[in-house]
TORPA-4810 file (N, C-alpha, C, O; in nm, 3 decimals):
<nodes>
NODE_1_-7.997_-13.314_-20.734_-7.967_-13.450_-20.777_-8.059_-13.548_-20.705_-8.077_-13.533_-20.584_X
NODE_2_-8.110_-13.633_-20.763_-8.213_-13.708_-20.699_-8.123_-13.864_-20.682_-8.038_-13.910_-20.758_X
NODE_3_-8.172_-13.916_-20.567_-8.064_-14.032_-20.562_-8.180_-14.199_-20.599_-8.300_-14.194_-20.576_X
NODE_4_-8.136_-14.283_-20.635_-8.188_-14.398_-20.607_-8.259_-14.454_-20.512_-8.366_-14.513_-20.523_X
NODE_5_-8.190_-14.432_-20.406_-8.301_-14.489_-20.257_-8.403_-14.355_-20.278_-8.518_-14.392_-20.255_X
NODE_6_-8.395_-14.203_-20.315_-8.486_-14.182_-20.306_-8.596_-14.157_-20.380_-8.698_-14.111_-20.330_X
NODE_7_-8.584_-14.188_-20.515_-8.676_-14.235_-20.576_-8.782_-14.360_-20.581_-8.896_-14.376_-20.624_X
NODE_8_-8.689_-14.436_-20.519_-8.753_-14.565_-20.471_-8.831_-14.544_-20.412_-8.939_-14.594_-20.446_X
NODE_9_-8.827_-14.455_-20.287_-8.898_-14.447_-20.151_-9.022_-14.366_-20.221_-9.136_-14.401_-20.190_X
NODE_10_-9.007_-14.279_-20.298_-9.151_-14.171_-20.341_-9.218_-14.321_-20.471_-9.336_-14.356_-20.471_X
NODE_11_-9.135_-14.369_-20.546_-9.226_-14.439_-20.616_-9.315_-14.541_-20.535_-9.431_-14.572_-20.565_X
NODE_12_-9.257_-14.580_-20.450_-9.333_-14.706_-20.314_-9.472_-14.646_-20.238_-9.575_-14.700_-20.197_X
NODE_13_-9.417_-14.497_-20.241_-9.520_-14.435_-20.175_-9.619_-14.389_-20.225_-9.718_-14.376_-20.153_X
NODE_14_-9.626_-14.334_-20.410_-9.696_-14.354_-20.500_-9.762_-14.509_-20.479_-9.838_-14.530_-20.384_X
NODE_15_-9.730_-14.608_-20.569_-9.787_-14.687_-20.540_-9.858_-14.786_-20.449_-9.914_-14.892_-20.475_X
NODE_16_-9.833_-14.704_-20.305_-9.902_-14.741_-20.144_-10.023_-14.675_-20.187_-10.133_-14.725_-20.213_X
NODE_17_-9.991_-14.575_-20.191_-10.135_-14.480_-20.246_-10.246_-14.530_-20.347_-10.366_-14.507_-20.328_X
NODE_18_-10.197_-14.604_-20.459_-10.320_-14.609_-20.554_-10.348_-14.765_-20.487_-10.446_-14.830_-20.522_X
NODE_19_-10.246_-14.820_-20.381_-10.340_-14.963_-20.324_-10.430_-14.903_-20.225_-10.539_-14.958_-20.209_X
NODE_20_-10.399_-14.785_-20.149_-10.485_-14.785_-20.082_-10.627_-14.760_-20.130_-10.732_-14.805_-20.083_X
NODE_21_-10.603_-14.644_-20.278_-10.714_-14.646_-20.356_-10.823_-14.742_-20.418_-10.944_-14.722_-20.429_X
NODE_22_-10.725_-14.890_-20.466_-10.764_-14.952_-20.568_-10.859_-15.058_-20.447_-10.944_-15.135_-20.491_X
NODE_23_-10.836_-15.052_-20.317_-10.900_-15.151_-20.250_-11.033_-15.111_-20.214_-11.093_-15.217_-20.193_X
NODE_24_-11.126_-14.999_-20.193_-11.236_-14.990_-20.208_-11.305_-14.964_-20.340_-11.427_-14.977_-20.341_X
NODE_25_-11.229_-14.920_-20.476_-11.294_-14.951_-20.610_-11.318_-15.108_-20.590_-11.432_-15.155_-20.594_X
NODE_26_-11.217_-15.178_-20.572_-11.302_-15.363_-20.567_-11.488_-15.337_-20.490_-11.584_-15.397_-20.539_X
NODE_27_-11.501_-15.249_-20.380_-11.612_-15.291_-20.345_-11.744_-15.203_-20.408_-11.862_-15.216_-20.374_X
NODE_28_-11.679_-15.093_-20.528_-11.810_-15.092_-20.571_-11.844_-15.190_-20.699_-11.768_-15.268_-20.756_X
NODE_29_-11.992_-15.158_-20.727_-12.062_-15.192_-20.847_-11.977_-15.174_-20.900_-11.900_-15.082_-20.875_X
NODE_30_-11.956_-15.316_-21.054_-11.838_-15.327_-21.115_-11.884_-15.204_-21.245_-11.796_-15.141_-21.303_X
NODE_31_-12.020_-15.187_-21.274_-12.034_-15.092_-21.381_-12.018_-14.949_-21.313_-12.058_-14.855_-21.382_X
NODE_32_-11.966_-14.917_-21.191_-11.947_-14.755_-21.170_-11.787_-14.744_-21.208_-11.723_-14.639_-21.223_X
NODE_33_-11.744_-14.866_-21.217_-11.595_-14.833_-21.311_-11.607_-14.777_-21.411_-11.509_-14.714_-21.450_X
NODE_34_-11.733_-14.777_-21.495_-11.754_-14.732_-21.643_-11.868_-14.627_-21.635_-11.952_-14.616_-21.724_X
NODE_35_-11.867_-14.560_-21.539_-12.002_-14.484_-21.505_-11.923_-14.329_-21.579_-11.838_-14.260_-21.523_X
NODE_36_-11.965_-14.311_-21.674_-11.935_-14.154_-21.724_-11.943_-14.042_-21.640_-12.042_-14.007_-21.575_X
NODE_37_-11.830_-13.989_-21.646_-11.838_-13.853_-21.543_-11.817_-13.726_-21.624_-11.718_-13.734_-21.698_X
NODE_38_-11.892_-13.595_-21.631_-11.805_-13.531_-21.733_-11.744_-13.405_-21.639_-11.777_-13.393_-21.521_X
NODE_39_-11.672_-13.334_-21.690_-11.558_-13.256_-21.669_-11.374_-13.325_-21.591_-11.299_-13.280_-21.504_X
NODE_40_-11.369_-13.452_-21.683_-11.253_-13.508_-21.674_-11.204_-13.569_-21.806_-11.269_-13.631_-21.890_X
NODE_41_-11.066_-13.534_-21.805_-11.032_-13.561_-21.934_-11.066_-13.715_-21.923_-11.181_-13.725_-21.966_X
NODE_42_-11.022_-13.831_-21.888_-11.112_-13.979_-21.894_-11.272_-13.975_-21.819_-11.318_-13.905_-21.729_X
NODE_43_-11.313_-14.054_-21.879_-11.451_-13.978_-21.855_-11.513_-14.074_-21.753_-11.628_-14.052_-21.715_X
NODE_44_-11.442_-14.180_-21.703_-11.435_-14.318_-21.651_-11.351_-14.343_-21.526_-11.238_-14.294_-21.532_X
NODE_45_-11.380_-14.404_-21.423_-11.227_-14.449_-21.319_-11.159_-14.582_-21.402_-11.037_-14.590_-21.411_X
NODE_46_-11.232_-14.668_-21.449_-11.110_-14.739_-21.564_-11.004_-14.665_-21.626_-10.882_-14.661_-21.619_X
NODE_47_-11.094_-14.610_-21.688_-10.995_-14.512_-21.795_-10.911_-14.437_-21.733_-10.823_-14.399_-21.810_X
NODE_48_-10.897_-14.397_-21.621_-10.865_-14.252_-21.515_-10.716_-14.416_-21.487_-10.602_-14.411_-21.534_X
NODE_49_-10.744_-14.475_-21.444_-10.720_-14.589_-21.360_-10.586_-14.648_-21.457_-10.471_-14.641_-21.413_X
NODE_50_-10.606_-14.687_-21.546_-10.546_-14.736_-21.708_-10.462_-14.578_-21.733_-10.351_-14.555_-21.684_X
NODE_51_-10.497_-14.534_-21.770_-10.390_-14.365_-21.817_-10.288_-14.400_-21.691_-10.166_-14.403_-21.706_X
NODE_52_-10.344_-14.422_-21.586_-10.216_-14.378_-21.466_-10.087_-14.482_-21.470_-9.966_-14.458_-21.468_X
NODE_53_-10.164_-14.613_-21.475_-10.066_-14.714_-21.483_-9.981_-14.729_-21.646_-9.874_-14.779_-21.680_X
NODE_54_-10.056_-14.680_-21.698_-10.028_-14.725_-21.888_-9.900_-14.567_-21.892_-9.802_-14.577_-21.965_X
NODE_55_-9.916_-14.470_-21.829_-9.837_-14.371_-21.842_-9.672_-14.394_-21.793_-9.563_-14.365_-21.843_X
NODE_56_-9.704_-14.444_-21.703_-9.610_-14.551_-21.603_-9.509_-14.583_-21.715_-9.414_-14.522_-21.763_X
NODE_57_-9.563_-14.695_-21.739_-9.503_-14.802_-21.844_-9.432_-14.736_-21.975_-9.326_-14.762_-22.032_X
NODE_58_-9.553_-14.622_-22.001_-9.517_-14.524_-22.160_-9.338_-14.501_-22.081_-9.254_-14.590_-22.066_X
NODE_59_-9.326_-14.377_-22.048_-9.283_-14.351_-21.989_-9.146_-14.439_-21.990_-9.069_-14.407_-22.081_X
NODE_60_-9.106_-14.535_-21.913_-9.022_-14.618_-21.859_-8.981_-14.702_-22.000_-8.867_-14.743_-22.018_X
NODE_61_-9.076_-14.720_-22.086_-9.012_-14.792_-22.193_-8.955_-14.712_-22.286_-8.879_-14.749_-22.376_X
NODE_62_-9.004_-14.570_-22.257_-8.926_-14.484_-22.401_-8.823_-14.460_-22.301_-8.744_-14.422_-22.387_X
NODE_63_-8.755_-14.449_-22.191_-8.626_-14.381_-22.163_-8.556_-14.526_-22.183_-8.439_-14.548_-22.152_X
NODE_64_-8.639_-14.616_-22.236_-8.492_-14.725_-22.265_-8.511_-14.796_-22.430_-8.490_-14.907_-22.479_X
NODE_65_-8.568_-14.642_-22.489_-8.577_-14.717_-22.648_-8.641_-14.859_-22.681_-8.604_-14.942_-22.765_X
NODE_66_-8.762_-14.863_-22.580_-8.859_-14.987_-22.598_-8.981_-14.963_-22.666_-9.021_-14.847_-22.658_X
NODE_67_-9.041_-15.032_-22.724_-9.199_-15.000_-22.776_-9.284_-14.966_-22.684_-9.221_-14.970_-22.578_X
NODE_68_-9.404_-14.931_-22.663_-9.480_-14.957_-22.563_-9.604_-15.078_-22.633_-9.680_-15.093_-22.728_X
NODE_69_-9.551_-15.156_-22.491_-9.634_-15.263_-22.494_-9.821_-15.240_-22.523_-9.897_-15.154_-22.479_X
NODE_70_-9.844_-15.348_-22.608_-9.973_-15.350_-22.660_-10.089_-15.366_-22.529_-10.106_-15.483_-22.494_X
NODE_71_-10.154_-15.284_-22.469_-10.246_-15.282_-22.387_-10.348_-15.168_-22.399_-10.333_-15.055_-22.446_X
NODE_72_-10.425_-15.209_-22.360_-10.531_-15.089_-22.384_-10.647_-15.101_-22.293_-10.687_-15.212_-22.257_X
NODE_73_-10.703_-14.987_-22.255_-10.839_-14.982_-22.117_-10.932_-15.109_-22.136_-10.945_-15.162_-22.026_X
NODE_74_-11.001_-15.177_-22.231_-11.059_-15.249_-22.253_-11.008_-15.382_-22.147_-11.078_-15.462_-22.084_X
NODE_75_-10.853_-15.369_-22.157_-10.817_-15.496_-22.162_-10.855_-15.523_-21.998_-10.852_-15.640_-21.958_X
NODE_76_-10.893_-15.404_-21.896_-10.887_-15.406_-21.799_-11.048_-15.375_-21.741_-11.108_-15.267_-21.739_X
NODE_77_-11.090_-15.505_-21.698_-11.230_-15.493_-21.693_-11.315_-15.500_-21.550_-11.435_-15.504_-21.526_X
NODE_78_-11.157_-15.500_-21.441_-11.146_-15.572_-21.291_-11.075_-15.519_-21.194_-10.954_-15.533_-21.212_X
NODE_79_-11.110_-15.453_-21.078_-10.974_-15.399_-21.006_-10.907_-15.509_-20.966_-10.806_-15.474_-20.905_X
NODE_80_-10.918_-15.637_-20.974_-10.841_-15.740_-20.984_-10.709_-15.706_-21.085_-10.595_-15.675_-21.050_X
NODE_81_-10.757_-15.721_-21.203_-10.703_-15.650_-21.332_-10.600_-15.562_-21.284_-10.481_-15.595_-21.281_X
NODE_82_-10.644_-15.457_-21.250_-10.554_-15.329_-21.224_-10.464_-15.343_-21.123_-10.378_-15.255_-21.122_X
NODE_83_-10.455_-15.436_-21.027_-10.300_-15.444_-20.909_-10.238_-15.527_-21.000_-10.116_-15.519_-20.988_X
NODE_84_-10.289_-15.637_-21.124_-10.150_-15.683_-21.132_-10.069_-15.624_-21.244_-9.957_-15.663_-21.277_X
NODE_85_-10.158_-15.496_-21.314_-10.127_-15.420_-21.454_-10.009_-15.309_-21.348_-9.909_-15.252_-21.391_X
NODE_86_-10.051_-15.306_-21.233_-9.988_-15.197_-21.160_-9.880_-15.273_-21.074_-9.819_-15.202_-20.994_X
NODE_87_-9.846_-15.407_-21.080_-9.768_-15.447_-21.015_-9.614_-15.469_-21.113_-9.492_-15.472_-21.096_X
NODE_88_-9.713_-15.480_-21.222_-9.618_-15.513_-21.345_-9.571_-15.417_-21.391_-9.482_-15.437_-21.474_X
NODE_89_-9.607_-15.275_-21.359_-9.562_-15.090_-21.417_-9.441_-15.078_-21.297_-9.336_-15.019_-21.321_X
NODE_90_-9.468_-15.136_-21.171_-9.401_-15.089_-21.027_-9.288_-15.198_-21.086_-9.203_-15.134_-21.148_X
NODE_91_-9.258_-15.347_-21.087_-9.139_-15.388_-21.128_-9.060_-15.373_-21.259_-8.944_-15.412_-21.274_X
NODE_92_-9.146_-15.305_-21.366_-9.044_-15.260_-21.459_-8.952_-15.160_-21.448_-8.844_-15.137_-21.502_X
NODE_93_-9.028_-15.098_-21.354_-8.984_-14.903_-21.305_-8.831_-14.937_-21.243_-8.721_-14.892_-21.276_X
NODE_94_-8.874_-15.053_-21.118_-8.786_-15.051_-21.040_-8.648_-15.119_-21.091_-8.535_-15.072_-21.076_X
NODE_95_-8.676_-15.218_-21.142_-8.600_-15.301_-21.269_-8.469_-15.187_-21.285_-8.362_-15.163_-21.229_X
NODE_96_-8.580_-15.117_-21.438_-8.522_-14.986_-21.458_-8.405_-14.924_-21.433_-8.308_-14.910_-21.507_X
NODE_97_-8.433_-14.862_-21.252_-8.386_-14.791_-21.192_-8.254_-14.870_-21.103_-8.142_-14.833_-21.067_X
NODE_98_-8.338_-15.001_-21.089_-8.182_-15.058_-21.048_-8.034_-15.081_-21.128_-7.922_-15.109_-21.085_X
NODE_99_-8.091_-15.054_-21.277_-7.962_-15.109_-21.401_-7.944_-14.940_-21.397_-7.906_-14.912_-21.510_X
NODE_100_-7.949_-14.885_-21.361_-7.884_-14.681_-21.348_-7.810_-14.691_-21.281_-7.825_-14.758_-21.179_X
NODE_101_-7.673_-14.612_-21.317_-7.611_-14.568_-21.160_-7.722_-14.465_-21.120_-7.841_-14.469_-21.150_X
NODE_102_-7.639_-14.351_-21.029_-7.678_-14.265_-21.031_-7.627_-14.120_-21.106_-7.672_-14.007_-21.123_X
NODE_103_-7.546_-14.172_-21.129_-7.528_-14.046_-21.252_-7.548_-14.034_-21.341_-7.556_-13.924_-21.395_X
NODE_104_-7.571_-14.162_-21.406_-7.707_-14.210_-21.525_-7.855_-14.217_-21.477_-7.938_-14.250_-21.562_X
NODE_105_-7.886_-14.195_-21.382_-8.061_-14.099_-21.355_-8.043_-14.001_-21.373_-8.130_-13.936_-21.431_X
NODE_106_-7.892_-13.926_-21.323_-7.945_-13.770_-21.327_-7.901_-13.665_-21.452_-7.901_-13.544_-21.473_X
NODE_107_-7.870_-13.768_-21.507_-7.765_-13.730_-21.698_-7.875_-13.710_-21.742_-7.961_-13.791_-21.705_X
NODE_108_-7.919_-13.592_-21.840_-8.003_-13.565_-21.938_-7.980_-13.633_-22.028_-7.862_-13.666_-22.038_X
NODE_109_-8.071_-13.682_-22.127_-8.073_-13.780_-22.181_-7.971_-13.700_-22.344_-7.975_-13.585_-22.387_X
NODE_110_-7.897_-13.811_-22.392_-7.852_-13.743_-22.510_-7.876_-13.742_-22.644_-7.826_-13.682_-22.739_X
NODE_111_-7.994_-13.848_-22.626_-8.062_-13.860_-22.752_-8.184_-13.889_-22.697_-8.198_-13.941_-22.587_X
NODE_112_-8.278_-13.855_-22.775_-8.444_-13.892_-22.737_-8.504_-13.965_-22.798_-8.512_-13.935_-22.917_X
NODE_113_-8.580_-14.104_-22.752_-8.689_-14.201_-22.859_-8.752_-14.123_-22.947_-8.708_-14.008_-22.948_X
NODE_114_-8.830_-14.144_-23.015_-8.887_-14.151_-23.134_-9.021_-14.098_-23.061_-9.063_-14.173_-22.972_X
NODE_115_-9.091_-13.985_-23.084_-9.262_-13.931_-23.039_-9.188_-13.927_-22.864_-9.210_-14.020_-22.787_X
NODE_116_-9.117_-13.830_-22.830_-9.071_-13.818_-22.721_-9.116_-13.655_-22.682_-9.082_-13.571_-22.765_X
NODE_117_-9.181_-13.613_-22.578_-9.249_-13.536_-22.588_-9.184_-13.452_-22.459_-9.144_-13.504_-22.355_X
NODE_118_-9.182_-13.318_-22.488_-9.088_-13.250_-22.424_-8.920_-13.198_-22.433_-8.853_-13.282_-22.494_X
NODE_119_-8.864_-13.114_-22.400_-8.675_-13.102_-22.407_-8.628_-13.253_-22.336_-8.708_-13.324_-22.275_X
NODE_120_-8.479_-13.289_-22.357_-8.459_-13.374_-22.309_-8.436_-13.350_-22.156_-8.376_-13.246_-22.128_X
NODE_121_-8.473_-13.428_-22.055_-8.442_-13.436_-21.942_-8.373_-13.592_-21.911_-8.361_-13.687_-21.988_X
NODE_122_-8.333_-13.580_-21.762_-8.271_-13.684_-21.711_-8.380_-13.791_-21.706_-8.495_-13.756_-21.735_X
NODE_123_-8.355_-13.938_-21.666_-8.421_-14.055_-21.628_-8.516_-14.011_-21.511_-8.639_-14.013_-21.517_X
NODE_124_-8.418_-13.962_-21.378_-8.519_-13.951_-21.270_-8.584_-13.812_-21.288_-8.693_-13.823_-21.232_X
NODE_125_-8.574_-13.695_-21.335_-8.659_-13.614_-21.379_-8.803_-13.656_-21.430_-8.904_-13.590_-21.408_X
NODE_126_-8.799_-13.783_-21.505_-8.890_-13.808_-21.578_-8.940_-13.905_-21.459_-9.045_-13.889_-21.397_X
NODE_127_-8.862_-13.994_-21.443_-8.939_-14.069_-21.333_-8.993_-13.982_-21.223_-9.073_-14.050_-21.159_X
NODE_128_-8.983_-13.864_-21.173_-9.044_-13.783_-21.062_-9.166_-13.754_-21.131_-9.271_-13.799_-21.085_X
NODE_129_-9.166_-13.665_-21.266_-9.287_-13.669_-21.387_-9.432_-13.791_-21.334_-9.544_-13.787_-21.283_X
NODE_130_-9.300_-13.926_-21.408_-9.443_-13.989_-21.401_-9.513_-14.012_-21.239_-9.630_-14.045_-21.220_X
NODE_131_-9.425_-13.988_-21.148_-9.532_-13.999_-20.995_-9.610_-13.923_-20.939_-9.704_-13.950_-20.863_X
NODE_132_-9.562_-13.791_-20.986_-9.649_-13.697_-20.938_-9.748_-13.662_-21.095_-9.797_-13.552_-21.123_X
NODE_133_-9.755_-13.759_-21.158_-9.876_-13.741_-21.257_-9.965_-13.895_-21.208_-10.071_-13.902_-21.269_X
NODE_134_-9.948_-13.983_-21.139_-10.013_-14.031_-21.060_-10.074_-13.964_-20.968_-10.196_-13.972_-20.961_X
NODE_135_-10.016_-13.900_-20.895_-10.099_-13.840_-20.782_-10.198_-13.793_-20.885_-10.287_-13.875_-20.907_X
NODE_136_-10.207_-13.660_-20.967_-10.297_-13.614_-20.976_-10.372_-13.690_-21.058_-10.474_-13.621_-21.061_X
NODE_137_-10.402_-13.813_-21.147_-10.531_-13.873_-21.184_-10.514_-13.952_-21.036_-10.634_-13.975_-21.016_X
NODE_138_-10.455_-14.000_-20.935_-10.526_-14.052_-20.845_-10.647_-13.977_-20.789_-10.751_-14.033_-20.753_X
NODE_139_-10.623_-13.848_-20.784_-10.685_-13.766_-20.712_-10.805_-13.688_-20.753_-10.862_-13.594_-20.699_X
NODE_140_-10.837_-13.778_-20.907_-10.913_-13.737_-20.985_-10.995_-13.872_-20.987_-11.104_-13.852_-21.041_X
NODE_141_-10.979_-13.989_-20.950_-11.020_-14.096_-20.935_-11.089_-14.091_-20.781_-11.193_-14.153_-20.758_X
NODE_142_-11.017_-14.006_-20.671_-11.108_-14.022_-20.566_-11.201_-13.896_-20.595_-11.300_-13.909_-20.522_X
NODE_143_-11.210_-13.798_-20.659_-11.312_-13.742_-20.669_-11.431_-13.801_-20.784_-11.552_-13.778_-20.785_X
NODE_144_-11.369_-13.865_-20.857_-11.480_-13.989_-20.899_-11.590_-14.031_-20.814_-11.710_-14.004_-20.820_X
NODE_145_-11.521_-14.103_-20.730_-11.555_-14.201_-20.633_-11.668_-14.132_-20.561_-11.779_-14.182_-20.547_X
NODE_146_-11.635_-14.021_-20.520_-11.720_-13.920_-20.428_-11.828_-13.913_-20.509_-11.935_-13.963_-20.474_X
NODE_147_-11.811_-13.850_-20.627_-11.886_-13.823_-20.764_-12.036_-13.947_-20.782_-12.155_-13.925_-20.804_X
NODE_148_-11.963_-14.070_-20.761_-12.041_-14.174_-20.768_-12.117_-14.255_-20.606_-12.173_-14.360_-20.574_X
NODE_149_-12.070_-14.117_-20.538_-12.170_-14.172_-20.397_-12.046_-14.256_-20.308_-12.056_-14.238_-20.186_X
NODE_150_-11.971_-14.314_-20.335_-11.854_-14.410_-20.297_-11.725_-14.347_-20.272_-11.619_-14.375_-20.326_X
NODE_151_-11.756_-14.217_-20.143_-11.575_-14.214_-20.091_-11.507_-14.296_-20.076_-11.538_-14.405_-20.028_X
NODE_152_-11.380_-14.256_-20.119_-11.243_-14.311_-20.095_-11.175_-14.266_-19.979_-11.185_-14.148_-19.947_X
NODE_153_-11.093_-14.361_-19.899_-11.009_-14.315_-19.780_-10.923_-14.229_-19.828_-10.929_-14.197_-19.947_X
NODE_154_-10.819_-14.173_-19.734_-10.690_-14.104_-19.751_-10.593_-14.181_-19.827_-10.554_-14.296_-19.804_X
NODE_155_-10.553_-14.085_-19.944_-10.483_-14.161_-20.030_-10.309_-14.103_-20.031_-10.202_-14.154_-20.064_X
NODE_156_-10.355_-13.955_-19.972_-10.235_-13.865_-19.981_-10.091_-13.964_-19.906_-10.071_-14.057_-19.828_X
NODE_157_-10.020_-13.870_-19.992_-9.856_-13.905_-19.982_-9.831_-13.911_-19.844_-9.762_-14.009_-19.818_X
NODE_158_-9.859_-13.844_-19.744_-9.907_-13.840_-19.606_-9.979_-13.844_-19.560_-10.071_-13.763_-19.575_X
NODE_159_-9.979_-13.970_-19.451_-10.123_-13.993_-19.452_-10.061_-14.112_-19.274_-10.146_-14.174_-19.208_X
</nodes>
């Protein structure tokens, strides 16, 4: 059973992580955001960058029968851009999670949205989903980085 405070605490710590990430993407060249890399499914740290936060959001609006909001990689052309696209994924989440008890996170869901992908699982099932699918495009974003000459610090969950 996963509880509230501790989902909180791993989503906080997710998102400590991609700030610690997102603060040296500000200091490269703004076109190595768009610098093609191949053997990654986004071929881009925008794009890598956008999937993580936009998954977020997917995510959080279908376990409450919402659309997903109209955004798309384009729209994000700035790691400026990206803390407040990611500030705005971190207070919907939490939002979210505060209108749950907890026995409504850990209830499998009894009906599923519409293009809902997977068996049904619980709220925080899915919310564990989407953090540890952050980690790994984070971690595909600091091998970007490397990729493009520009290490990234320690991003890990421990650190």
């Amino acid at each position: 059973m996963f509880t509230k405070a501790g989902l909180k605490f791993f989503h906080g710590a997710a998102h400590s992580s991609l700030d610690v990430l997102l603060a040296p993407l500000g200091t490269m060249p703004a076109e190595l955001l768009l610098a093609p890399l191949d053997g990654f499914a986004r071929r881009n740290i925008r794009d890598q960058m956008f999937h993580t936060i936009a998954c977020e959001m997917f995510w959080v609006n279908r376990l409450q029968f919402l659309p997903m909001p109209k955004v798309s990689a384009e729209d994000y052309q700035s790691v400026e851009s990206f803390v407040e696209f990611k500030s705005r994924a971190s207070r919907e989440t939490l939002d979210f999670i505060d209108r749950l008890s907890e026995e409504e996170l850990n209830r499998d869901l009894d009906r599923l949205p519409e293009q809902w992908l997977g068996p049904a699982r619980s709220p925080a099932f899915i919310l564990h989903h989407v953090l540890t699918h952050a980690y790994h495009h984070k971690g595909q974003v600091v091998a970007m980085c490397r990729l493009l000459g520009h290490p990234a610090p320690d991003t890990d969950f421990q650190r």
